[in-house]
Structures are given as C-alpha cells and as structure tokens.
C-alpha positions as CSV (number, residue, x, y, z in Angstrom):
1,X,-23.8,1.2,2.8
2,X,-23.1,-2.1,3.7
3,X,-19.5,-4.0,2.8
4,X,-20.1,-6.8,-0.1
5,X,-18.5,-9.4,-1.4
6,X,-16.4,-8.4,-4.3
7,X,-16.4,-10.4,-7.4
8,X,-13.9,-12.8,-8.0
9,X,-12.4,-11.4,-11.2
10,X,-11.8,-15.3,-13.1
11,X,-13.6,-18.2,-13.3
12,X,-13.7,-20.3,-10.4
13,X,-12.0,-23.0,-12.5
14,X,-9.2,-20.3,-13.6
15,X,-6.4,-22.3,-11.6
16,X,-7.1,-26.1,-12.5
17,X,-5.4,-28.4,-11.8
18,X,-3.5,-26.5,-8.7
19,X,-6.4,-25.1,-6.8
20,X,-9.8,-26.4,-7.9
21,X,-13.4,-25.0,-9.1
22,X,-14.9,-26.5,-6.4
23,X,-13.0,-25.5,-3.3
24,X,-12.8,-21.7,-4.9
25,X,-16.1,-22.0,-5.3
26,X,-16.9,-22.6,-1.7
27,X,-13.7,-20.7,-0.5
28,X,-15.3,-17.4,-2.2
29,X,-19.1,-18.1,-2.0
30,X,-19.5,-19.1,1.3
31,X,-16.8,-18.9,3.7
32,X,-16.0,-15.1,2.2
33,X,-19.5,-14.6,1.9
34,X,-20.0,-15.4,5.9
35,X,-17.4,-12.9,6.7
36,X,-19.1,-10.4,5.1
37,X,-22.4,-11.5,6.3
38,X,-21.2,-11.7,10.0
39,X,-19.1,-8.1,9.7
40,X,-22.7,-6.5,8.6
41,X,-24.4,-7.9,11.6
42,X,-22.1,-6.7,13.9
43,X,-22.2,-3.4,12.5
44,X,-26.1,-3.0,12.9
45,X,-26.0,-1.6,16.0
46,X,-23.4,0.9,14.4
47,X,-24.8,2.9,12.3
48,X,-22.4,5.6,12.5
49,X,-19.8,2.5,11.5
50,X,-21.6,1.3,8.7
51,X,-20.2,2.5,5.3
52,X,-16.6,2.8,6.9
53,X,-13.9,1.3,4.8
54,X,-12.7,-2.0,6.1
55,X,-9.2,-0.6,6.2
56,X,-10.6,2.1,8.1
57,X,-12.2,-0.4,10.8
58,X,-9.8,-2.3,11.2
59,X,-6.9,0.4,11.8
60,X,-9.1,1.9,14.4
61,X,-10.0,-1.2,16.2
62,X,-8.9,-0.5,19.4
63,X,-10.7,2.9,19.3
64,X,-14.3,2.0,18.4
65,X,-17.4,2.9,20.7
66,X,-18.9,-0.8,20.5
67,X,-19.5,-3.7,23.1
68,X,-16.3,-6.0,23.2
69,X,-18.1,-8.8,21.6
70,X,-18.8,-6.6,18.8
71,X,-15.4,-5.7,19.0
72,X,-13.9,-9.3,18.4
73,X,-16.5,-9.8,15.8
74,X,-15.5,-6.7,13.4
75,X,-12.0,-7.8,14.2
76,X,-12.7,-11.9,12.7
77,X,-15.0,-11.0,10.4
78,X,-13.7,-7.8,9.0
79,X,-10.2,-9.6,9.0
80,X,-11.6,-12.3,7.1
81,X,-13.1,-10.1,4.6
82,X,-9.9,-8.2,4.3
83,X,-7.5,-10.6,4.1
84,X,-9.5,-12.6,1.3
85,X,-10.1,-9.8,-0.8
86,X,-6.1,-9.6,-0.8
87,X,-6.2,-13.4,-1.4
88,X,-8.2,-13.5,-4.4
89,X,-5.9,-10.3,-6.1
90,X,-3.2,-12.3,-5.5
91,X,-4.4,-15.6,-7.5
92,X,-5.6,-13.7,-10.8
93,X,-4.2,-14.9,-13.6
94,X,-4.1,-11.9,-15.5
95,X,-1.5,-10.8,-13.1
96,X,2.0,-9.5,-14.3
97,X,5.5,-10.7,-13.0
98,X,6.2,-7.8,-10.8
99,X,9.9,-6.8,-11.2
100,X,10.5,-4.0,-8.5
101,X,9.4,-6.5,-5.9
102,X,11.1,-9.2,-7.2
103,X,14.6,-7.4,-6.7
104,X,13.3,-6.1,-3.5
105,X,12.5,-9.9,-2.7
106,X,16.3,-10.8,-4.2
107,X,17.7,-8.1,-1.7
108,X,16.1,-9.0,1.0
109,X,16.0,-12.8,1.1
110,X,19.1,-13.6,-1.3
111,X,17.0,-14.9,-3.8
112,X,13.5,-15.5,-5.1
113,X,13.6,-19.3,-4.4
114,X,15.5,-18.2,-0.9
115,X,12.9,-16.2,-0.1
116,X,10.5,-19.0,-1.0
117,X,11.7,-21.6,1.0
118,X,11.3,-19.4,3.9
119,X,7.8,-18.5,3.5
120,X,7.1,-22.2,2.6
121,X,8.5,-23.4,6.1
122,X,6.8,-20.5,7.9
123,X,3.2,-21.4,6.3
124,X,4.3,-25.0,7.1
125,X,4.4,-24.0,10.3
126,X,1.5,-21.9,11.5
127,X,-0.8,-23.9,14.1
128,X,-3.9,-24.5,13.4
129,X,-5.9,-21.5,11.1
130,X,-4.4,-18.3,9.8
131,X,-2.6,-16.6,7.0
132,X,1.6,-16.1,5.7
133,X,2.5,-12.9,4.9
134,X,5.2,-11.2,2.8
135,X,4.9,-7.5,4.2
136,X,6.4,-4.1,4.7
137,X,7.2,-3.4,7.9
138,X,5.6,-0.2,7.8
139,X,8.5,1.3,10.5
140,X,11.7,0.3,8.9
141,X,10.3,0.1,5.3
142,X,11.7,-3.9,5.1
143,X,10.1,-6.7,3.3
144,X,9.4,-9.8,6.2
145,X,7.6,-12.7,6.4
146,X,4.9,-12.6,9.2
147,X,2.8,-15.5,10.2
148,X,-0.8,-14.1,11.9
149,X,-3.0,-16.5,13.3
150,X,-7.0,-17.0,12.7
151,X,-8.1,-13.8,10.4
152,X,-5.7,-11.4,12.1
153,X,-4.8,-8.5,9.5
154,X,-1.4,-7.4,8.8
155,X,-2.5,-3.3,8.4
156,X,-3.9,-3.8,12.4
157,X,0.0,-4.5,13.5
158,X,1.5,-1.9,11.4
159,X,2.3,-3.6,7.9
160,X,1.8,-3.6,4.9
161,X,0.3,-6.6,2.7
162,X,2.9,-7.3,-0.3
163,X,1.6,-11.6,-0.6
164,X,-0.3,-13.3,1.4
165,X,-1.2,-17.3,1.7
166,X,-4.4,-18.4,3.4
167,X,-3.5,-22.0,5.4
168,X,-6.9,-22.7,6.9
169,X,-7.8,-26.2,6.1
170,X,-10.8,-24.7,4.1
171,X,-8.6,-22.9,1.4
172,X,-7.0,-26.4,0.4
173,X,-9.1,-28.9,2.2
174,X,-11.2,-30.4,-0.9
175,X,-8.1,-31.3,-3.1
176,X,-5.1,-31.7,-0.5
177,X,-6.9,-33.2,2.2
178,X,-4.1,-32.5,5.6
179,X,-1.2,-32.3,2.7
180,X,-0.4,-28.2,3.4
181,X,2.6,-28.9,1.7
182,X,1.2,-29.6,-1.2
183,X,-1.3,-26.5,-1.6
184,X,1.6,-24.2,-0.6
185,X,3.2,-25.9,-3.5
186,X,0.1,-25.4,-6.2
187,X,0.2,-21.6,-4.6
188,X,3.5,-20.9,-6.2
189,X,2.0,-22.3,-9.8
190,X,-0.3,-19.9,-10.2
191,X,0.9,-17.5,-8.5
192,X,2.5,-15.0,-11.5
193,X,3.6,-11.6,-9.5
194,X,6.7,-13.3,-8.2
C-alpha cells in the first residue's frame, strides 16, 4: 500500500488572518503532496518497503537494502511527509491547551514565554530550509529545542517530536514575504496546545 496524503482535518482558511487559505492550500496540496509522490517513487523498486510505516522507514534508514540515491530520497521525502503530517496536528484548531506539557515546558525553560523566546530565536536562526523542534530527548527523557535542517526528522536522531515549526520560505512565503519573524509570530496565535 502506498503512503498518502492525509487529510488536513480544517478548512484551509481555519487560521485567517495568521496563516492564510492560500499558502495552506499550496503548503498541503502540493508541496506535501510531492513528498508523498516522490517517497512512492523511490519506493517502486522496493516492493518489500512498500507499505512500511514512515516511522518505520525512517528509523531504519541507515539499514535499508536500496541504492544510495534511493536512500537520500526516502530520507527528503519520507522526512517531508513526516514532519508535515506532525505540522498540520499541530495547527488544528480543535486542539486543547495541553497542561502536563505546559508544566513540563515551565520546568524546563522557566517559563512558557521563556521557553518561547528561545525557540523563536532558534527558528530565527536556522539557515536557509528546515524545521524547529521542541522534543524529548529520547536518552535523558528532557524537553530541548532542536533545530534540523532541510526535512531531517527528529525520530532518525533519537527524539521525540513534542512541537514542531516548519521555516522553509514556502510555509510563510505568500503572506510574510522574507519577514520569518513575523510567521513565527502568527505560529504562536493559533497554535492552542501551549
């Protein structure tokens, strides 16, 4: 069975006026889309890979019986698919404020808006394409804030996703233009979980 893109579970228009029906639109329909599209084709000479969990893939990267360039390309692509199905979860609406993480974020960091600031100067700062994390270092148990560049997934270093921010310039492009400030800004409006 081959991996599909899952539904986005609101209206593309759900987070007007902070992230707009136009770029989610695109964001989920095309550039999701391709990720999905690409990770199939590089699986097609796979079959005994094809059906496998993208978790699954992606944990045992290093350990699949496939050419290097299909290597890289289930990495990218099955990355990319990963990392925006997370994405999407994250943005829904109908979220709840999550209380348990929000002490463990208070703990941690000192504060909510502590921790904030500090993952709002680390997305500030990743160059070029990729993604902020909040994660469990899945070692020592401890909440961090990991930057990983271009569609690198957080399970393939050994943590686990808690929040995660995509900063390619197509996530925010359409409405902030080069202003990643601003977008990382909008994040925290509708973001409801923290």
């Amino acid at each position: 069975m081959k991996h599909t893109l899952p539904p986005l579970p609101y209206a593309y228009n759900a987070l007007e006026p902070y992230i707009d029906a136009q770029t989610m639109e695109l964001h989920h329909t095309k550039h999701h889309q391709t990720y999905v599209d690409k990770l199939n084709a590089a699986l097609e000479k796979y079959p005994d890979l094809v059906g496998r969990p993208i978790e699954e893939l992606l944990l045992d990267i290093k350990n699949l019986k496939v050419d290097e360039p299909d290597r890289t390309a289930i990495k990218n692509h099955g990355g990319g698919h990963f990392n925006h199905s997370l994405f999407w979860k994250y943005l829904d609406p109908s979220n709840q404020q999550d209380a348990m993480i929000e002490k463990e974020i208070t703990n941690t960091f000192g504060s909510v808006e502590e921790f904030k600031k500090q993952f709002n100067d680390s997305a500030l700062k990743v160059f070029g394409s990729g993604w902020t994390w909040l994660v469990r270092d899945d070692q020592t148990s401890k909440l961090k804030i990991q930057n990983l560049p271009q569609q690198d997934a957080p399970i393939m270093m050994g943590l686990t996703p808690i929040l995660g921010l995509d900063v390619w310039e197509h996530a925010y492009y359409l409405k902030y233009q080069n202003r990643r400030a601003e977008y990382i800004k909008a994040f925290w409006k509708v973001l409801k979980i923290i």
